[in-house]
Each structure stands twice: as structure tokens, then as C-alpha cells.
SEDREN-707403 format. One record per residue (C-alpha): x, y, z. Coordinates in steps of 0.5 Angstrom, whole numbers, padded with zeros to 4 digits, always signed. Example, Ala and Ser with C-alpha at 12.3 -4.5 7.8 and 13.67 -1.06 7.14 Angstrom:
<sites>
+0025-0009+0016/+0027-0002+0014/
</sites>
This chain:
<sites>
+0221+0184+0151/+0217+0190+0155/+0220+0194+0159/+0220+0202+0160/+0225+0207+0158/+0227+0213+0160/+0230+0218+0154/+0229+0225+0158/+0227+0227+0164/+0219+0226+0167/+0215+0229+0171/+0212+0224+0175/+0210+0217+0174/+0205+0218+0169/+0210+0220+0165/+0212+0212+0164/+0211+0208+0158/+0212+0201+0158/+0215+0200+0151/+0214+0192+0148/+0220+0192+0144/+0226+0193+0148/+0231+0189+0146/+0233+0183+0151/+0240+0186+0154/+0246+0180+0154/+0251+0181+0160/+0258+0182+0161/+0263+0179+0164/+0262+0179+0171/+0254+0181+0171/+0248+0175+0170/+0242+0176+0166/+0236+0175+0170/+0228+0174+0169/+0225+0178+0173/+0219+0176+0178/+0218+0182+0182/+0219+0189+0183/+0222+0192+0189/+0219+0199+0188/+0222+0205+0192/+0221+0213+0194/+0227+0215+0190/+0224+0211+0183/+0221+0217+0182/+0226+0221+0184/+0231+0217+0179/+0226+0219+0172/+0225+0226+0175/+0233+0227+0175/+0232+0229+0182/+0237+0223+0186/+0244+0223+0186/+0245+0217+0181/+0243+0220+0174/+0244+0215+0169/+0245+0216+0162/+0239+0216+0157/+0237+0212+0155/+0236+0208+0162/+0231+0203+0165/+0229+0206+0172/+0228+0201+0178/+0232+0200+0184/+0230+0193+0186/+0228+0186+0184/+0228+0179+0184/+0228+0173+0179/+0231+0167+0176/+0238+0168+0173/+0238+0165+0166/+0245+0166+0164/+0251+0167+0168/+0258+0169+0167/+0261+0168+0174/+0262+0162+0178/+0258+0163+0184/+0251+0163+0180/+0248+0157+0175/+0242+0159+0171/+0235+0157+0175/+0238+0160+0182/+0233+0165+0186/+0237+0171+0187/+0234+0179+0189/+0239+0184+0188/+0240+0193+0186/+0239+0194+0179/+0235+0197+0174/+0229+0193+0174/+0223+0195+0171/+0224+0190+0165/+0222+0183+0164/+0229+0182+0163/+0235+0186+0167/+0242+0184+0167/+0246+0186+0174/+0253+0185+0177/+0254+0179+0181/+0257+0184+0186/+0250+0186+0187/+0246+0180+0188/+0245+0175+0193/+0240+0168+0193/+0234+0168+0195/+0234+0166+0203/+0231+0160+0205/+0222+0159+0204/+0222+0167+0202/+0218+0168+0195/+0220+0172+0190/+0214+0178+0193/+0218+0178+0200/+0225+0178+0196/+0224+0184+0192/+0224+0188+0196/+0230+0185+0201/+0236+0189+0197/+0236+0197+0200/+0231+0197+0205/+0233+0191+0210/+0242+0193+0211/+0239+0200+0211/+0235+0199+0217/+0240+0193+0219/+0246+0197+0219/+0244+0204+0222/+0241+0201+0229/+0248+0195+0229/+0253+0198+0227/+0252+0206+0228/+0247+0206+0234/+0250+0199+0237/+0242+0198+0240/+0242+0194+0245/+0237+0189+0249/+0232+0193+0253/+0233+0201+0251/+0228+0204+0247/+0228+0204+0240/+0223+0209+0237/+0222+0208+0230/+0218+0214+0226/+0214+0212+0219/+0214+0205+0222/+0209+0203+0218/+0214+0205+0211/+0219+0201+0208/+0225+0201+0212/+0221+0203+0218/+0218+0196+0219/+0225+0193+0217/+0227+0197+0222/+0221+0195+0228/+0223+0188+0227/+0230+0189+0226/+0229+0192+0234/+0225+0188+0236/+0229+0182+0234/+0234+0185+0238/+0231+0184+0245/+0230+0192+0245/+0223+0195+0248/+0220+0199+0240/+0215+0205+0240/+0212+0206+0233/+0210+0212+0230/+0206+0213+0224/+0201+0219+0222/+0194+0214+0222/+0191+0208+0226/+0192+0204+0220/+0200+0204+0220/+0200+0204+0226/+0195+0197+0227/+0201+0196+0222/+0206+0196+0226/+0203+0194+0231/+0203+0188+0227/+0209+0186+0226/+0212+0188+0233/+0212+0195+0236/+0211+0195+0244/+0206+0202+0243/+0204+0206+0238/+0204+0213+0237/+0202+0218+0232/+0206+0223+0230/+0201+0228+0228/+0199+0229+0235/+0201+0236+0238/+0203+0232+0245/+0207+0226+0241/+0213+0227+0244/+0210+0228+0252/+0207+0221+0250/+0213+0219+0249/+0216+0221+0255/+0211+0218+0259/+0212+0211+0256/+0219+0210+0257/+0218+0213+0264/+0221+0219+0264/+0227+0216+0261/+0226+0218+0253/+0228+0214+0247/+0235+0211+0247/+0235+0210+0240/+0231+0215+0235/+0231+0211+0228/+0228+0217+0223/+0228+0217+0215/+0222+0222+0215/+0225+0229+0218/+0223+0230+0225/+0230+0230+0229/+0228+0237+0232/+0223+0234+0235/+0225+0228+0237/+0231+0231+0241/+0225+0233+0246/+0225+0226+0247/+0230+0223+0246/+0234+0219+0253/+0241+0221+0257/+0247+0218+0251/+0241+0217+0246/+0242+0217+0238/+0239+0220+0233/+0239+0216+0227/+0239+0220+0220/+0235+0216+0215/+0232+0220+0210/+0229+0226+0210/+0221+0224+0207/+0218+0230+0209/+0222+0233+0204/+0227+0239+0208/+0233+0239+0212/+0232+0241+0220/+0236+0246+0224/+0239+0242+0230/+0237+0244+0236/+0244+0244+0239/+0243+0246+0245/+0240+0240+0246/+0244+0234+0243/+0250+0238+0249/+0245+0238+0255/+0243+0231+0254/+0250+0228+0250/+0246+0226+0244/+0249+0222+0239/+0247+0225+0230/+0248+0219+0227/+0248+0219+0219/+0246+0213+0216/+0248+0212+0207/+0248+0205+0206/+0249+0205+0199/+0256+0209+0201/+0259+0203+0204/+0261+0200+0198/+0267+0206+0197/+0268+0207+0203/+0267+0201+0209/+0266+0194+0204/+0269+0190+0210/+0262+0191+0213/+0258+0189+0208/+0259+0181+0210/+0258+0182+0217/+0250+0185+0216/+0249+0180+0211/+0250+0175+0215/+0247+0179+0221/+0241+0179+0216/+0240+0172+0214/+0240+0170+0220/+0234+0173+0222/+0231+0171+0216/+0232+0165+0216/+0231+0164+0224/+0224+0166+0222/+0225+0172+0228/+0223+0177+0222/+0218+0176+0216/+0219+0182+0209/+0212+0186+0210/+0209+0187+0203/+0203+0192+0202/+0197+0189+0201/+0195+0191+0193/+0200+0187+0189/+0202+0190+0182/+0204+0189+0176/+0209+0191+0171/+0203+0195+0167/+0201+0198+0174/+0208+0200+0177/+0207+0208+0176/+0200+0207+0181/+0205+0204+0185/+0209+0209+0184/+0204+0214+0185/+0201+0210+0192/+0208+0211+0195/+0209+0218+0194/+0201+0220+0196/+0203+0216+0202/+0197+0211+0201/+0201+0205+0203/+0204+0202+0207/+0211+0196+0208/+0215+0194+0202/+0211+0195+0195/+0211+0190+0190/+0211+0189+0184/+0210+0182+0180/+0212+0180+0173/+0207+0174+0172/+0208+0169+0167/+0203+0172+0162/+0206+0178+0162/+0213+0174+0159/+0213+0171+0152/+0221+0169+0153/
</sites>
């Protein structure tokens, strides 16, 4: 099968070669093998064959993080060959197998496009503004790189919520995005003023909740409302702030961390409930997956790669693993 193979560390995407005769693996007790039909692709792929995220995995590996697909063959109960499932695993391949712990099925009149990228980013999202900021209807809900992947799950998450959301993004493109799919006002962080902006939509109140995976917690202090939280996503610009603590005392301000990928150790018991919580929204039709507009493929995956990382696009980017490109 084709499928790229990680034997030492790279130095970006180009690095990838996608090999033709990878043998097709066989799963282990309590894992399914899976056709892959798209690709989830994520900031942290790069990160993953560069060495430089948390998860280090053997050599020799495949990378990726997220798919969905077919299964062909099961070695548990609660799946059957020919289920539509997505789920986390090593994906860039036309075959993977992967923990049934780490798949769920595919929800009512999604498309395999729409499911790829449903894994990490949507609990992520769901998770910080439910469980850990508690919003609530009619606060308002700032949500920065809203046009990115997590950002747009969590401007439609928010506003499925019954909350009043303020995107940002850094071009009118991405916020025409995210104006898209739900945002009530737009603002552009690159401004000097954006803050002030702020302010003056939420009449002075400030944002309640500040959902931030780009790194701009100082910042959004200046803006931020009487009891507010500060939800920590990430930290794409690619620094850790200095907190301004006089201001987090002055207004009770919450710093509240988000690592979804932790809860399995550390709080499983949630896991159950965010899943429901989300299928509910998929399948009432309050919230739709955005996908960028270019689709790729499996022998394009490293210019996904690299479109995400020069900040070219915009949602969730997919890649598809057509029928031609499989020979099983």
C-alpha cells in the first residue's frame, strides 16, 4: 500500500516521501483495521516528524493525527466491516489500524471530508468553553485565530451555545470566514487598537470568555470582563507569555488550561459527556465541520502541510485518499 514512513527526524514537509510498498498492517486484538478515505491534517503533523511534539514515536512510524474511513476488519464487538468511523491515529496511509478506544462512527449525514477532522479539534474546543469556562447564554465570547481549526469549532460551538461571539483573525478573508459560520462581529488582531475594539462592542463589559490557541493572553487581559476566563489552547505564535497578574487580581480573572489529549489519564469520566454533547450538535444541525476550500490528496499532503504552517488556510484541511489512489 502507499503510505509515508518516518525513519529519522525531518526538517519540514518536503522532507515526506511517499513509499508505494508499505506492507498493509494486521490489528491486534482490540484495534481495527481501517480504509482510509481523509485525512485530518494538523499544525502538530509537522511538529510530529520534526521531533518537536510531545509524542515521539518509535522509528520507524507513520505520521498524521486524524482520519476517517472504512473499517475492514474488526477485532471487537462493537464494530462490523463496512462501519463509517473517524478517529486519532497514524494516518497518512491507505491502510491504518487504530484502537477502537480511539474511534467513534461517523455522525448521521456527515461525509468522510467533514468527519477527518472531527477527532482532536471539536472535543478540544467543546471541552475548554463547557467544561472548563462553563459559558453561558448571552456572555460574550471572544474566540482568536477564529477562522483556524479549533477557532471555527469553537465560534459555532459558542454560538450554539446561546453566547454573543466576537472573531478575530489577521485578514478579511478569515474573518469573512468566520463571519461565515456564526460570529456576531469580526475584528482584526493586527490592528493596534483591536483591544479598544473590543471593548466598545461589548459596551464596555469586556469579554467574558477569551478562547486563545494563538498566544495573545496579555493582551486580551486589557479586554477581558469582571469574573472572565482566559481559556489556554495553544500557543501558535510560538512563545509562552509573561502574565500580567496585576491584571488577572484587579479583575478576578480566570487562566484556565485546556490539554484534551490529557483527559484520558487524568479525567476519562468526561470524556462520555463531551461526545454526547457534541453529537447533539452534529446531528441537530446547529453546527456544520468547515473544510478549507482546496482539498488534497495523499501525494499532496506535505503542500497541506505546508499551507497550514505559512498560515495560507483557513477551517479544517483535508485530505482525501480517492478510490484510484487504493489498489485494495
Amino acid at each position: 500500500m502507499k503510505a509515508y514512513v518516518v525513519n529519522q527526524w525531518l526538517k519540514s514537509p518536503d522532507d515526506l516521501v511517499l513509499s508505494n510498498n508499505v506492507p498493509v498492517p494486521e490489528p491486534k486484538k482490540g484495534e481495527l483495521q481501517i480504509q482510509v478515505k481523509a485525512i485530518g491534517l494538523n499544525f502538530f503533523d509537522t511538529l510530529m516528524i520534526q521531533g518537536r511534539y510531545q509524542i515521539k514515536p518509535p522509528f520507524p512510524f507513520i505520521p498524521g493525527g486524524e482520519f476517517s474511513g472504512v473499517v475492514l476488519k474488526s477485532t471487537v464487538p462493537e464494530y462490523k466491516a463496512g462501519d463509517r468511523v473517524f478517529g486519532s491515529g497514524f494516518s497518512f496511509a491507505e491502510v491504518i489500524t487504530a484502537p477502537a478506544d480511539k474511534v467513534l462512527p461517523i455522525p448521521k449525514n456527515f461525509t468522510f471530508e467533514q468527519s477527518a477532522g472531527l477527532y482532536i479539534t471539536w472535543p478540544t474546543s467543546y471541552a475548554a468553553l463547557v467544561l472548563r469556562a462553563q459559558l453561558k447564554a448571552g456572555e460574550y465570547c471572544l474566540v482568536h485565530a477564529a477562522a483556524g481549526g479549533v477557532g471555527i469549532a469553537a465560534v459555532q460551538i459558542a454560538k450554539a451555545l446561546g453566547a454573543k461571539v466576537i472573531a478575530t483573525a489577521g485578514s478579511q478573508d478569515k474573518l469573512d470566514v468566520a463571519r461565515r459560520f456564526g460570529a456576531d462581529h469580526v475584528v482584526n488582531y493586527r490592528d493596534e487598537n483591536w483591544t479598544e475594539q473590543i471593548k466598545k462592542i461589548t459596551n464596555g463589559h469586556g469579554a467574558d470568555v477569551v478562547y486563545d490557541p494563538v498566544g495573545l493572553v496579555e493582551e486580551s487581559t486589557k479586554c477581558t470582563a469582571w469574573n472572565g476566563r482566559i481559556l489556554v489552547v495553544g500557543f501558535a505564535k510560538g512563545t509562552w507569555e509573561k502574565l500580567p497578574t496585576n491584571r488577572v487580581l484587579l479583575k478576578n480573572i480566570s487562566i484556565v488550561g485546556i490539554h484534551w489529549g490529557a483527559y484520558v489519564k487524568n479525567e476519562p469520566e468526561s470524556i462520555p459527556k463531551v461526545w454526547k454533547g457534541l453529537f447533539h450538535l452534529f446531528e441537530s444541525g446547529r453546527v456544520v465541520p468547515a473544510i478549507y476550500d482546496k482539498v488534497y490528496n495523499l501525494s499532496t499532503i506535505p503542500q497541506g502541510m505546508k499551507a497550514i504552517n505559512n498560515r495560507e488556510t483557513f477551517a479544517k484541511v483535508v485530505a482525501t485518499v480517492e478510490s484510484h489512489e487504493s489498489k485494495l
